[in-house]
N, CA and C atoms as an extended XYZ file, in Angstrom:
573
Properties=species:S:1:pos:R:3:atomname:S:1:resname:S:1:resid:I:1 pbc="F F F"
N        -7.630       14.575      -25.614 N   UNK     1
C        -7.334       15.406      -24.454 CA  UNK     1
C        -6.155       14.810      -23.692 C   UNK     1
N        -5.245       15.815      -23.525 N   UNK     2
C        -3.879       15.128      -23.267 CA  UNK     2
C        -4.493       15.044      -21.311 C   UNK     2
N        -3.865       13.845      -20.853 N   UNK     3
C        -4.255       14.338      -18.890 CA  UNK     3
C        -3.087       15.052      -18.531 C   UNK     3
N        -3.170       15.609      -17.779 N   UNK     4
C        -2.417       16.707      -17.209 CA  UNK     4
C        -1.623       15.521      -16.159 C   UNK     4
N        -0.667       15.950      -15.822 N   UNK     5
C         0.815       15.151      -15.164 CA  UNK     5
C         0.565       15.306      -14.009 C   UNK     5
N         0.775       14.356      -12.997 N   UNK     6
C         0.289       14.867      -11.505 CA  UNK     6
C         2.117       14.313      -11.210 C   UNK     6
N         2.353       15.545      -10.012 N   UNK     7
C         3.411       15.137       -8.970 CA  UNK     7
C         2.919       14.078       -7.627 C   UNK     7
N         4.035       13.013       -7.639 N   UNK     8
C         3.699       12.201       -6.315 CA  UNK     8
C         5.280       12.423       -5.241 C   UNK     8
N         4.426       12.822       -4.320 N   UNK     9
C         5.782       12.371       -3.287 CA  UNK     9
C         5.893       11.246       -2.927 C   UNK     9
N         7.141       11.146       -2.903 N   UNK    10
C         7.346        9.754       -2.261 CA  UNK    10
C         8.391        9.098       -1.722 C   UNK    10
N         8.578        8.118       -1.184 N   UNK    11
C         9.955        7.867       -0.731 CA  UNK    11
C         9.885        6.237       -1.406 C   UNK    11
N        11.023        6.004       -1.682 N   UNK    12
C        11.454        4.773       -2.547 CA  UNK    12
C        11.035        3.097       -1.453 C   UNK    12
N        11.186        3.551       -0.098 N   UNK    13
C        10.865        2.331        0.507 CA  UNK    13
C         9.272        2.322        1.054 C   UNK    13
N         8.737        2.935        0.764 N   UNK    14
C         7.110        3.604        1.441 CA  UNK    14
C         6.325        2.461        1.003 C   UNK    14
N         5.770        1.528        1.559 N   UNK    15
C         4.614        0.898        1.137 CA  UNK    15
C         3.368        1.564        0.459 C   UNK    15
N         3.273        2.145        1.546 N   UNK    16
C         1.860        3.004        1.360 CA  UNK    16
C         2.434        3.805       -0.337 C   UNK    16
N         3.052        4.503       -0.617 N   UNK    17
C         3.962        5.229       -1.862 CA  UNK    17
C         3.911        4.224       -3.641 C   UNK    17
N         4.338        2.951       -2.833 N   UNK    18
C         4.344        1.965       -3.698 CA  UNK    18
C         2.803        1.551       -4.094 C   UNK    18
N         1.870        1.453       -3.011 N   UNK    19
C         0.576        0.787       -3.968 CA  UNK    19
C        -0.280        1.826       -4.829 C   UNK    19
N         0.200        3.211       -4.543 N   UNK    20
C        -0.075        4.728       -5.060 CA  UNK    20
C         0.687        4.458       -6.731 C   UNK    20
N         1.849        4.530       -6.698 N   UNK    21
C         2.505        3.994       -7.833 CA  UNK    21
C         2.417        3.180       -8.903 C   UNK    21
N         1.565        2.062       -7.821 N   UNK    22
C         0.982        1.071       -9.018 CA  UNK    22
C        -0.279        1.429       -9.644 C   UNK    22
N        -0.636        2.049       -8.556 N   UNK    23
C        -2.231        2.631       -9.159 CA  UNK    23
C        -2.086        3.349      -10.508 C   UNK    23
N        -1.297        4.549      -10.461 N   UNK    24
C        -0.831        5.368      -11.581 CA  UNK    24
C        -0.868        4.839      -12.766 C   UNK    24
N         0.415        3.751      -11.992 N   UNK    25
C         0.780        3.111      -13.695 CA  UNK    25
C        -0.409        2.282      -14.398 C   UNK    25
N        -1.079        1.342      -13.649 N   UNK    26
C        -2.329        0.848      -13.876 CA  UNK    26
C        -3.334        1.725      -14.729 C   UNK    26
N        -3.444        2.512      -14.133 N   UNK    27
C        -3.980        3.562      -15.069 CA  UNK    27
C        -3.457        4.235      -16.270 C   UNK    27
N        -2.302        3.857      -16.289 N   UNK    28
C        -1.872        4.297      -17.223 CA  UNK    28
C        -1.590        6.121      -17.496 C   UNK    28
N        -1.458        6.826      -16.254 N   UNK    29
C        -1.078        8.230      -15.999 CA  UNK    29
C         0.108        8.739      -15.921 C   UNK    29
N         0.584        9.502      -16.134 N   UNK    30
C         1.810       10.205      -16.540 CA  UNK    30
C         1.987       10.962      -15.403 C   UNK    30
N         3.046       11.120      -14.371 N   UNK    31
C         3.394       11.641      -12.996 CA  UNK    31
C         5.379       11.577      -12.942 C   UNK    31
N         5.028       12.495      -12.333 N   UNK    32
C         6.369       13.002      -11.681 CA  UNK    32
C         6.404       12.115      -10.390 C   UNK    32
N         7.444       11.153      -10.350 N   UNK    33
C         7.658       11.200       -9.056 CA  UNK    33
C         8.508       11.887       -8.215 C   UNK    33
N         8.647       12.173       -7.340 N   UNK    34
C         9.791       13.464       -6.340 CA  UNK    34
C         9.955       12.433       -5.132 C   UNK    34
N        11.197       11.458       -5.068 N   UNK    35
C        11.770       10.853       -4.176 CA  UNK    35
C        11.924       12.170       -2.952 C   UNK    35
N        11.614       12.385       -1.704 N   UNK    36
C        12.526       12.472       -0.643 CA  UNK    36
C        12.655       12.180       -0.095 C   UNK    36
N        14.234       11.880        0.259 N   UNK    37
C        15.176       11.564        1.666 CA  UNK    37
C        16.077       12.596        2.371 C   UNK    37
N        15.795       12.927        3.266 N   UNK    38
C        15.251       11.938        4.090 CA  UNK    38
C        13.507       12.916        4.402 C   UNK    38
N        12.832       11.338        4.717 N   UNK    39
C        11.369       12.263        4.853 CA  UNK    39
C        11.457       13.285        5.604 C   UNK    39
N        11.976       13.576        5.764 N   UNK    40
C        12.125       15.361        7.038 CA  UNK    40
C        12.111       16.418        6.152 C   UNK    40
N        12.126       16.160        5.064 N   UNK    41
C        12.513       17.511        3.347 CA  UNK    41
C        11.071       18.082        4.021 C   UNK    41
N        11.541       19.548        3.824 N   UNK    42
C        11.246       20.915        4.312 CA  UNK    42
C         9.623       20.658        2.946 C   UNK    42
N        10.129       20.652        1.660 N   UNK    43
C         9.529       20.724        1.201 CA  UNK    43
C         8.127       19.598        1.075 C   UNK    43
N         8.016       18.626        1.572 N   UNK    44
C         6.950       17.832        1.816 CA  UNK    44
C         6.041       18.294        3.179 C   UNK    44
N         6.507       19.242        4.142 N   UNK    45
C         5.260       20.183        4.631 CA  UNK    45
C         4.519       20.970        4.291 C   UNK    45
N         4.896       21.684        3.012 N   UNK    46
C         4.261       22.585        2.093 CA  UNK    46
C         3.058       21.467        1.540 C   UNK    46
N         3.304       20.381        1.279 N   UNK    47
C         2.448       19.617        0.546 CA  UNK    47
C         1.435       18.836        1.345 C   UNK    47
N         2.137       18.137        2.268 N   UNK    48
C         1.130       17.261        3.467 CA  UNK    48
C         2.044       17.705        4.870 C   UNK    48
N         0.501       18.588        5.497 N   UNK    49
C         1.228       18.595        7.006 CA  UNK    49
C         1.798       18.144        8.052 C   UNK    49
N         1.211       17.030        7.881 N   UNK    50
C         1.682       15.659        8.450 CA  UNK    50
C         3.128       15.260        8.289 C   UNK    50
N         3.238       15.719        7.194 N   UNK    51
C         4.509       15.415        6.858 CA  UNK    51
C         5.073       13.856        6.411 C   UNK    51
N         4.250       13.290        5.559 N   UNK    52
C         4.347       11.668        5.435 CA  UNK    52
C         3.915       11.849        3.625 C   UNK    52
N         4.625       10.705        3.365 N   UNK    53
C         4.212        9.866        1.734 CA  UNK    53
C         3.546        9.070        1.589 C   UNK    53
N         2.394        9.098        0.991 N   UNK    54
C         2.667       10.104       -0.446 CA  UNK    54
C         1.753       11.194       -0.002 C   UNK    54
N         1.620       12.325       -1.328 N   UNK    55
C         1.194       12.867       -1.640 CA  UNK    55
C         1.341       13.170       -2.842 C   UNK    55
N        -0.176       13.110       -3.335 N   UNK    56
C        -0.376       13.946       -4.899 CA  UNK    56
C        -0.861       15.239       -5.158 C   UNK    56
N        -0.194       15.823       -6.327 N   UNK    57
C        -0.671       16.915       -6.751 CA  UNK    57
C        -0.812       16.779       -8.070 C   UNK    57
N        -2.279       17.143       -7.976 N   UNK    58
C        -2.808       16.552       -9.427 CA  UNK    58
C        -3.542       18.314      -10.272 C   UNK    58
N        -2.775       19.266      -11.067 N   UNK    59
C        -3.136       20.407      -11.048 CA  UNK    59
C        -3.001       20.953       -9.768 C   UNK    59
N        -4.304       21.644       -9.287 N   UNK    60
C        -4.293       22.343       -8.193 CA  UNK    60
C        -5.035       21.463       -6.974 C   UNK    60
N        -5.370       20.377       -6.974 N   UNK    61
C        -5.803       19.357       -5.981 CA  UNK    61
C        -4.303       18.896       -5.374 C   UNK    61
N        -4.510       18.399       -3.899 N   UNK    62
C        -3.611       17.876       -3.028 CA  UNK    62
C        -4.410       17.199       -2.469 C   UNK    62
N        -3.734       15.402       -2.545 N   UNK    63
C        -4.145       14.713       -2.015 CA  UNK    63
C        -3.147       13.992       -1.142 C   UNK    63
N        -3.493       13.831        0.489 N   UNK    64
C        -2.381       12.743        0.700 CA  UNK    64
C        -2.873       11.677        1.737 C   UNK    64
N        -2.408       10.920        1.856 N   UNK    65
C        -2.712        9.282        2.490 CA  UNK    65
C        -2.950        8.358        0.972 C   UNK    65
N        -2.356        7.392        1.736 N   UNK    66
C        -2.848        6.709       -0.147 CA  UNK    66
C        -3.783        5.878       -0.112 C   UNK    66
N        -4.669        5.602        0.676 N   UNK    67
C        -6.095        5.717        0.878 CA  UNK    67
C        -6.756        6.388        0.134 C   UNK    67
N        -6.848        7.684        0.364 N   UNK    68
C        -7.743        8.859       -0.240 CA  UNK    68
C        -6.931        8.921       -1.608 C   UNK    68
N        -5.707        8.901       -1.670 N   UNK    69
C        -5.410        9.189       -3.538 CA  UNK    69
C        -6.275        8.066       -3.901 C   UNK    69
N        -6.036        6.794       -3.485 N   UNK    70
C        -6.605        6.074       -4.705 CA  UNK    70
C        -7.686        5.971       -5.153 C   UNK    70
N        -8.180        6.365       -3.795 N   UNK    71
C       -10.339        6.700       -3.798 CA  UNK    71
C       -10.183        7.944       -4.946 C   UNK    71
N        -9.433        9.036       -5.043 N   UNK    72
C        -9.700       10.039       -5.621 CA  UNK    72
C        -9.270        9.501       -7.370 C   UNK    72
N        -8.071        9.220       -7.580 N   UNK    73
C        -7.923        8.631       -8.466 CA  UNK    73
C        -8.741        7.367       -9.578 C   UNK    73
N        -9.731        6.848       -8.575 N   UNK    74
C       -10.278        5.880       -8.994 CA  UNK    74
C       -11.782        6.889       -9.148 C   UNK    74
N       -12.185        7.542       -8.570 N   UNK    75
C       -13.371        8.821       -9.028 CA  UNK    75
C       -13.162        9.786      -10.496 C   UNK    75
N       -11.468       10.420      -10.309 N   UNK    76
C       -11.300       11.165      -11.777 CA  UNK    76
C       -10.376       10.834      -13.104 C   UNK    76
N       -10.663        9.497      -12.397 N   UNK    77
C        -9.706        8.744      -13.912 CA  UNK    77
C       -10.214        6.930      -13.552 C   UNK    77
N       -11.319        6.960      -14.707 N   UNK    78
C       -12.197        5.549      -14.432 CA  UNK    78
C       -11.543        4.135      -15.283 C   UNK    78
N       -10.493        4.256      -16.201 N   UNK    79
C        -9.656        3.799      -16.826 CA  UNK    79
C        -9.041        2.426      -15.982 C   UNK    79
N        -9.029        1.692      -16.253 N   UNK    80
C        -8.883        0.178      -15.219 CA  UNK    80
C        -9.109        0.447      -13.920 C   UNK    80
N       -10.113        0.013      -13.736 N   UNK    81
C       -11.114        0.485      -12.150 CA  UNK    81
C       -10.196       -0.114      -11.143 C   UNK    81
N        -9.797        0.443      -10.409 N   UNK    82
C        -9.230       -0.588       -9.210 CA  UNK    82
C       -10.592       -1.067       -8.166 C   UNK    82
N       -11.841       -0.757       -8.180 N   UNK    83
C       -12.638       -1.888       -7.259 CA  UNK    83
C       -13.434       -2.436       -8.450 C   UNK    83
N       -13.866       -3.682       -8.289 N   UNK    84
C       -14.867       -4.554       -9.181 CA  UNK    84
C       -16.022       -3.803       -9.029 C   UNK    84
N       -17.116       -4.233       -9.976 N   UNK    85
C       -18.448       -4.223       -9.499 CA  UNK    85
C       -19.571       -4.786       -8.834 C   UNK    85
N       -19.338       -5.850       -8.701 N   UNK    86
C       -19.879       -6.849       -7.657 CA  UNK    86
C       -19.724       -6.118       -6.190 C   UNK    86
N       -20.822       -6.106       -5.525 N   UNK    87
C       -20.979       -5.135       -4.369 CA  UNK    87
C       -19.773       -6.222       -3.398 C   UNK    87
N       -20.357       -7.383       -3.216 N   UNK    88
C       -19.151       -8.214       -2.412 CA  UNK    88
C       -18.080       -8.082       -2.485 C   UNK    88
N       -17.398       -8.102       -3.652 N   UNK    89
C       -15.955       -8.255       -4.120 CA  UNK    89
C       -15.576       -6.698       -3.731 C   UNK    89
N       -16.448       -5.511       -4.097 N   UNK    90
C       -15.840       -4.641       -3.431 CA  UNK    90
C       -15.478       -4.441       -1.745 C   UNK    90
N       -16.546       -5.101       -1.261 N   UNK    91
C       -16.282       -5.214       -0.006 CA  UNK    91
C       -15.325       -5.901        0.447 C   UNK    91
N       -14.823       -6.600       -0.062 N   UNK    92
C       -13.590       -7.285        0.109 CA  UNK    92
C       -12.322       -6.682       -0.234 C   UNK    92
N       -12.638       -6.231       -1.220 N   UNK    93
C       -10.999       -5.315       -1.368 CA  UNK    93
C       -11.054       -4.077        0.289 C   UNK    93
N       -12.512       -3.730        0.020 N   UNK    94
C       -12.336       -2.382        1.099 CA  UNK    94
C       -11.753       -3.207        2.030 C   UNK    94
N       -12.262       -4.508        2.842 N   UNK    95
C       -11.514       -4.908        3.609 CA  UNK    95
C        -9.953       -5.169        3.986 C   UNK    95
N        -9.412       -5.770        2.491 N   UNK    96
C        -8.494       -6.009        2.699 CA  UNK    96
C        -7.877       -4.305        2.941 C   UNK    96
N        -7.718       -3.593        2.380 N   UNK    97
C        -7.278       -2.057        2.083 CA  UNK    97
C        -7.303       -2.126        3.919 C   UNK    97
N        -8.158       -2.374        4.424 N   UNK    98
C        -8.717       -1.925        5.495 CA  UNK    98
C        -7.501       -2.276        7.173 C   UNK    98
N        -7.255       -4.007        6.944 N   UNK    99
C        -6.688       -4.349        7.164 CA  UNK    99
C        -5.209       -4.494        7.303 C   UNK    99
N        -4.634       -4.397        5.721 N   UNK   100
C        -2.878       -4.051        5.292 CA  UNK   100
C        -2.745       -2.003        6.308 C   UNK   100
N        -3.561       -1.483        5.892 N   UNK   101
C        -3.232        0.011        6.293 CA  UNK   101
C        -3.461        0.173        8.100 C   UNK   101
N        -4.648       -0.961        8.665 N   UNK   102
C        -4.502       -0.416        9.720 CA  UNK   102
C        -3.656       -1.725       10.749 C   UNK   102
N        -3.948       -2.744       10.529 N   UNK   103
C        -3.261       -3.988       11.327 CA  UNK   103
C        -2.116       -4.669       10.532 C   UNK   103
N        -1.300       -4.236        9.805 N   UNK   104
C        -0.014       -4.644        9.438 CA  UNK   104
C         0.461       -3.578        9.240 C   UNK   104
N         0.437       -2.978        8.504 N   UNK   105
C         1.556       -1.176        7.732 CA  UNK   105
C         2.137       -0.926        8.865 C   UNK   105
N         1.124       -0.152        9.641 N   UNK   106
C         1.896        0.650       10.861 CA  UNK   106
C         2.330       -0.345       12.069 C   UNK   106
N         2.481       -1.195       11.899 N   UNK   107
C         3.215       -2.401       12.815 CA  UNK   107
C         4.302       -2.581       12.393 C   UNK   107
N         4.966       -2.608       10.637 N   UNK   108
C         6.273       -2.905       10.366 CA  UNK   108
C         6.694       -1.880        9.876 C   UNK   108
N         5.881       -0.376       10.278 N   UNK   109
C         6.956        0.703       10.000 CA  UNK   109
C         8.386        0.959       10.820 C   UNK   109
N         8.532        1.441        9.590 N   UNK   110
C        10.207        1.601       10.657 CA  UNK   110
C        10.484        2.001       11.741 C   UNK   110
N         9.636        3.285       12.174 N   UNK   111
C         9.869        4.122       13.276 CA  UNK   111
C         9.306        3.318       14.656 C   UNK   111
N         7.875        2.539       14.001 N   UNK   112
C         6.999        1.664       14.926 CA  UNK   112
C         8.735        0.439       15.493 C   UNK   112
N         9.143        0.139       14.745 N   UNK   113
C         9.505       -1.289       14.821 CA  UNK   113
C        10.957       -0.536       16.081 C   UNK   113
N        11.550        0.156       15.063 N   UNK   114
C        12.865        0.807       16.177 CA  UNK   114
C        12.486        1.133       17.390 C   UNK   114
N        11.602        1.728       17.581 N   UNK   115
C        10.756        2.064       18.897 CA  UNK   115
C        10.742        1.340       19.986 C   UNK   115
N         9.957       -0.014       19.195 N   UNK   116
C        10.131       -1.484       19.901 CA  UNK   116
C        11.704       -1.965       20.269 C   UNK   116
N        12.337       -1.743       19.434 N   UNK   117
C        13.525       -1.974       19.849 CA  UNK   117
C        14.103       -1.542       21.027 C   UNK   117
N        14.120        0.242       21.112 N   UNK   118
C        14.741        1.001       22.023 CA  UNK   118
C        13.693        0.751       23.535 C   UNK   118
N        12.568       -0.073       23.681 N   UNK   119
C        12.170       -0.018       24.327 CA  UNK   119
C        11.982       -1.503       25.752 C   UNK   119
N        12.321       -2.415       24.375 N   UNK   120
C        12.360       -3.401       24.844 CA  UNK   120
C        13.767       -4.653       24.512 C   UNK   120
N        14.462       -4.318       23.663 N   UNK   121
C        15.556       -4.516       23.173 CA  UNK   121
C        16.148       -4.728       21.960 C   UNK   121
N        16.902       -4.566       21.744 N   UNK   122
C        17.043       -4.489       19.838 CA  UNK   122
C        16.809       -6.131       19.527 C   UNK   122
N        17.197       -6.892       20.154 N   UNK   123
C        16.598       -8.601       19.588 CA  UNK   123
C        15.782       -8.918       19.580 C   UNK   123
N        14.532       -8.221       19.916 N   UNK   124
C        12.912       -8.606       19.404 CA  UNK   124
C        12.320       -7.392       18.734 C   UNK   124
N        13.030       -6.768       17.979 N   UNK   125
C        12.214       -5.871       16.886 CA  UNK   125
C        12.024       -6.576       16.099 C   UNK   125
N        12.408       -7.452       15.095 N   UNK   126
C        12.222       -8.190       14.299 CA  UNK   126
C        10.915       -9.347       14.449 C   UNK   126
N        11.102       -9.730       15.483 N   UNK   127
C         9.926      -10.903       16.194 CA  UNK   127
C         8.863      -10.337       16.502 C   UNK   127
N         9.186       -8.445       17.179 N   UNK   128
C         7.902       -8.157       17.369 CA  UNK   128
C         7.165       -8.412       15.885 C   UNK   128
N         7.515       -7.466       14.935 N   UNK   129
C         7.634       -7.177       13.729 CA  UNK   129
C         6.662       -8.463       12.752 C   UNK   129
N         7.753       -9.679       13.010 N   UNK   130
C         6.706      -10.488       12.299 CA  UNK   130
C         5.964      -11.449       12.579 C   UNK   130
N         5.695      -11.254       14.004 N   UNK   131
C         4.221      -11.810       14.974 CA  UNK   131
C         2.808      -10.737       14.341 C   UNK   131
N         2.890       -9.450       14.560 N   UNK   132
C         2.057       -8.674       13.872 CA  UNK   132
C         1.845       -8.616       12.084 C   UNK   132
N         3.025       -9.113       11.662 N   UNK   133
C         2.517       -9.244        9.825 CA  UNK   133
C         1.751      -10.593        9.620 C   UNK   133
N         2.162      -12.150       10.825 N   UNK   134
C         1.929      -12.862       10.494 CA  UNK   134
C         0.272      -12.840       10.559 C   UNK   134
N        -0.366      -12.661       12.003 N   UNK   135
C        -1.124      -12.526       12.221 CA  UNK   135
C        -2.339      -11.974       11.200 C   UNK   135
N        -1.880      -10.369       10.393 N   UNK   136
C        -3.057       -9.753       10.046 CA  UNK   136
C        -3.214      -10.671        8.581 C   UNK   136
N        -1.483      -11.219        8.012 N   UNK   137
C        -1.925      -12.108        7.107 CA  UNK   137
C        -2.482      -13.413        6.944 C   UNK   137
N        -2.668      -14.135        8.397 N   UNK   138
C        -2.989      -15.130        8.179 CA  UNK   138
C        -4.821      -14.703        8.419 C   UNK   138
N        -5.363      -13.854        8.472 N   UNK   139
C        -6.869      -12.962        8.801 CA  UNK   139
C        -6.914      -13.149        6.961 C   UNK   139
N        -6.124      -12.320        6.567 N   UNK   140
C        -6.510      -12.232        4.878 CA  UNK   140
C        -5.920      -13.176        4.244 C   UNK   140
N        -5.564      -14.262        4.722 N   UNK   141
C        -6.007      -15.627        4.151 CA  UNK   141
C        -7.002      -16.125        3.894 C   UNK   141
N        -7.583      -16.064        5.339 N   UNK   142
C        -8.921      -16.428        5.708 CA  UNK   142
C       -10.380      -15.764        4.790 C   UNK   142
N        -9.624      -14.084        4.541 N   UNK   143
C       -10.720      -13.306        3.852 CA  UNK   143
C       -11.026      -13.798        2.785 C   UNK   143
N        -9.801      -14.473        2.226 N   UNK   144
C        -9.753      -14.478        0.404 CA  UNK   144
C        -9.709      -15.607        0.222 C   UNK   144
N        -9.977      -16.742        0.866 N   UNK   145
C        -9.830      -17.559        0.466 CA  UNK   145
C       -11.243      -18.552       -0.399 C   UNK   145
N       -12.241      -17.474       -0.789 N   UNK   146
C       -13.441      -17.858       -0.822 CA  UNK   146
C       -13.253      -17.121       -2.801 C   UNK   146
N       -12.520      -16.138       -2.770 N   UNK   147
C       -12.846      -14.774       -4.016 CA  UNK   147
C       -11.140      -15.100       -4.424 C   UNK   147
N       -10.195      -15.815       -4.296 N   UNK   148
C        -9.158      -15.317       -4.801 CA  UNK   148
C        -9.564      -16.206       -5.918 C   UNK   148
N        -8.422      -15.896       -7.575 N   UNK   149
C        -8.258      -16.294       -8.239 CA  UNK   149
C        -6.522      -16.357       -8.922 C   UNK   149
N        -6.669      -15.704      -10.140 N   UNK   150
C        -5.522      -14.845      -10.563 CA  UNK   150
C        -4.429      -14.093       -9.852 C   UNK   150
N        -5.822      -13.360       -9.108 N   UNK   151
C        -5.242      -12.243       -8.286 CA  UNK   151
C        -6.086      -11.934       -6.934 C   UNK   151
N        -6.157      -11.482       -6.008 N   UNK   152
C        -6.350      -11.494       -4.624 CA  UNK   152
C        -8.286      -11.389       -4.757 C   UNK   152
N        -8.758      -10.929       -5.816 N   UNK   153
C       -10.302      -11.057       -5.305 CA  UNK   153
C       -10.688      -11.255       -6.878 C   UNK   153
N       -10.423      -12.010       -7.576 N   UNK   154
C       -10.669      -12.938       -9.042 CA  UNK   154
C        -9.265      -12.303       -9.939 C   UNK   154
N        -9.621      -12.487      -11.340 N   UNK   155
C        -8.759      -12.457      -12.228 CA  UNK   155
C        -8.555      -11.007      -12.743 C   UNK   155
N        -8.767       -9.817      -12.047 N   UNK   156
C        -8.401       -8.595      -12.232 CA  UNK   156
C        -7.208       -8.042      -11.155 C   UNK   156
N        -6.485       -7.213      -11.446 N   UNK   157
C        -5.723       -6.030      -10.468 CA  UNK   157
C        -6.681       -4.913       -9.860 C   UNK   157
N        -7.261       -5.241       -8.184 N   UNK   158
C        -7.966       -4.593       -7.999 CA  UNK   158
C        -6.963       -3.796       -6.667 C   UNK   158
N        -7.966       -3.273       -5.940 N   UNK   159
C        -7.409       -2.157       -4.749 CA  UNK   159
C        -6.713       -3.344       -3.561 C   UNK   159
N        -7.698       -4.402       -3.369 N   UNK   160
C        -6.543       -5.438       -2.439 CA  UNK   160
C        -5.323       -5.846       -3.125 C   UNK   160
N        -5.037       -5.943       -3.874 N   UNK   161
C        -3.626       -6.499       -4.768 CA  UNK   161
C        -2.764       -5.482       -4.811 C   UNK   161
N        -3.001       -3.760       -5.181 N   UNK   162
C        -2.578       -2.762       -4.611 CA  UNK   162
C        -1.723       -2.441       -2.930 C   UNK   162
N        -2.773       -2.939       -2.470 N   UNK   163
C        -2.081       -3.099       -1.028 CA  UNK   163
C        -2.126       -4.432       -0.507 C   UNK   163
N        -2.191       -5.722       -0.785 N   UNK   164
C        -1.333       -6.523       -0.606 CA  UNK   164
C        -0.039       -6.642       -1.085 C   UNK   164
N         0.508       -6.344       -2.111 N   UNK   165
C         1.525       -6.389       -3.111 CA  UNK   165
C         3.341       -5.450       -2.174 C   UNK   165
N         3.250       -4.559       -1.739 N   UNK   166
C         3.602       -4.081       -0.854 CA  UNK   166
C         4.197       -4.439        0.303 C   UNK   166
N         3.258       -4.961        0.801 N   UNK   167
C         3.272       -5.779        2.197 CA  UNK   167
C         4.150       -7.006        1.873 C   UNK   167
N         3.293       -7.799        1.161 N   UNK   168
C         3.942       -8.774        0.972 CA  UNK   168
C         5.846       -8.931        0.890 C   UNK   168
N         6.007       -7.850       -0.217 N   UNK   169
C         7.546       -7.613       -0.067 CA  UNK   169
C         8.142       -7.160        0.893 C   UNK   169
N         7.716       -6.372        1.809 N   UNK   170
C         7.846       -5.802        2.806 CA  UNK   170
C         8.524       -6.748        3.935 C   UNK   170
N         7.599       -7.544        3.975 N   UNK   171
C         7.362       -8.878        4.886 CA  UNK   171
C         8.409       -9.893        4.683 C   UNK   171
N         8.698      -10.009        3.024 N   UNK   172
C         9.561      -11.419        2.737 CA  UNK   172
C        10.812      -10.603        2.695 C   UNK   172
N        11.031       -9.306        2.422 N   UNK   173
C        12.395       -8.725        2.043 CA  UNK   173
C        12.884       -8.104        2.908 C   UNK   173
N        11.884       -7.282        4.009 N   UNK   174
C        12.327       -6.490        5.060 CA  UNK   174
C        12.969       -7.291        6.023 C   UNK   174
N        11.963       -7.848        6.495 N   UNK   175
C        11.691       -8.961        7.931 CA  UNK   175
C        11.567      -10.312        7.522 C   UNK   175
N        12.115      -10.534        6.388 N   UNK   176
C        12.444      -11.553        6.390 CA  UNK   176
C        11.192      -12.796        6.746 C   UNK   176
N         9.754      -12.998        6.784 N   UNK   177
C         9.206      -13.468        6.902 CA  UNK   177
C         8.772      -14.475        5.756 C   UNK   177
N         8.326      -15.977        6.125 N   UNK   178
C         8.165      -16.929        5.698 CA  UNK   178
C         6.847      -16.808        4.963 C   UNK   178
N         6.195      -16.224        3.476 N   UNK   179
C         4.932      -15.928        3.166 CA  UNK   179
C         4.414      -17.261        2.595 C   UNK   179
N         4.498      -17.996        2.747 N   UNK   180
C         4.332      -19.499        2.445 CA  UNK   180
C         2.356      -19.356        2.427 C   UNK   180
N         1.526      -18.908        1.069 N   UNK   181
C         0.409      -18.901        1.456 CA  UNK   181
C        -0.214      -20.108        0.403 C   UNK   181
N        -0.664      -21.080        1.328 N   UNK   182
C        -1.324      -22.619        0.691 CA  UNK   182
C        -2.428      -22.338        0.308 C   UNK   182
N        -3.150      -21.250        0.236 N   UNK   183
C        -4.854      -21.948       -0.415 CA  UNK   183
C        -5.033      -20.639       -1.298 C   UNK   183
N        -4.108      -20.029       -2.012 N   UNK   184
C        -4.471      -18.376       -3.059 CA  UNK   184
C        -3.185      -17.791       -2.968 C   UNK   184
N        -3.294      -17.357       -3.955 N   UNK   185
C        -2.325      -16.625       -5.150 CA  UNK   185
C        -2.397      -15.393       -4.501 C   UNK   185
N        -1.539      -14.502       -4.306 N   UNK   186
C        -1.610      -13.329       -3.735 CA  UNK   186
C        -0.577      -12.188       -4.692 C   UNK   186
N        -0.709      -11.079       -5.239 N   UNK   187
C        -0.095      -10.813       -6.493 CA  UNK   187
C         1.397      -10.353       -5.705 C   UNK   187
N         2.378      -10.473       -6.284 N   UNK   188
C         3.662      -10.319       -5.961 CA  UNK   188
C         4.302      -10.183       -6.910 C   UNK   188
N         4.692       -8.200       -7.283 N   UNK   189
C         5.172       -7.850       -8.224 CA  UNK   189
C         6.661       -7.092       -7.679 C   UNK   189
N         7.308       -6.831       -8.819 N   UNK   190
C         8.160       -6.019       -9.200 CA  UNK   190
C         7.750       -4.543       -8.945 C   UNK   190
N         8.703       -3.745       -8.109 N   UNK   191
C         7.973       -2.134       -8.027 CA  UNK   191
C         9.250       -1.415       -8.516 C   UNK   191
């Protein structure tokens, strides 16, 4: 049974876009990606009202936040699981997931960070920027430092490595931040 091709929106610098991406490929699924720039394309309201990346269209399903794709993805295509089975270890990825999406992501988004700028001056966007990455990462230090191995919660590619992986570049390439992490391996790939 051939799988049917899902479209992803996305934009090339999107964190959130990127750990969606890896998921795919992890799985080993066949997708269209549809870069737009600038996110304002007319045509990504037709898809998510919100108007943000990603979004999938998988047949006639629309999914968007990449939260919910990967929950959905990881329900209709069971093919390298992104959570373990160990009830703990899942709880730990949920955490981390939990953490990168709500106390780092939207702290070094762009719009968040310029904001800061225009508000308080363009020479502490950056500082705001990586006082808030340092912080939620030095928390998921703390999380993983009990379950890391290989990779952020043992020797598999699970849903925290997904969205740590992201960040991480985000952090060392965007903003320039010092990820210097002493006690676990945290996966840091190529996207």
């Amino acid at each position: 049974m051939k799988i049917p091709q899902q479209k992803l929106y996305s934009h090339p610098m999107s964190s959130c876009a990127r750990r969606v991406r890896l998921a795919l490929n992890l799985k080993g699924l066949e997708y269209e990606c549809i870069n737009l720039t600038p996110l304002e394309d007319p045509e990504l309201s037709k898809i998510n009202p919100m108007g943000y990346v990603p979004a999938l269209v998988d047949g006639t399903t629309v999914v968007s936040d990449s939260y919910a794709i990967l929950l959905y993805l990881e329900e209709k295509y069971p093919q390298h699981a992104l959570l373990p089975q160990d009830l703990m270890k899942k709880s730990i990825n949920y955490q981390v997931a939990s953490i990168v999406s709500s106390s780092i992501q939207p702290l070094q988004n762009t719009n968040i960070v310029n904001y800061i700028g225009e508000i308080v001056g363009p020479d502490e966007k950056i500082p705001w920027a990586q006082l808030h990455i340092r912080k939620g990462f030095v928390a998921l230090e703390k999380l993983l430092v009990n379950y890391a191995a290989k990779y952020a919660t043992g020797d598999e590619i699970y849903l925290a490595d997904l969205y740590l992986a992201p960040q991480i570049y985000n952090a060392i390439y965007v903003y320039n931040l010092d990820m210097v992490m002493s006690t676990h391996k945290l996966l840091i790939c190529e996207f």
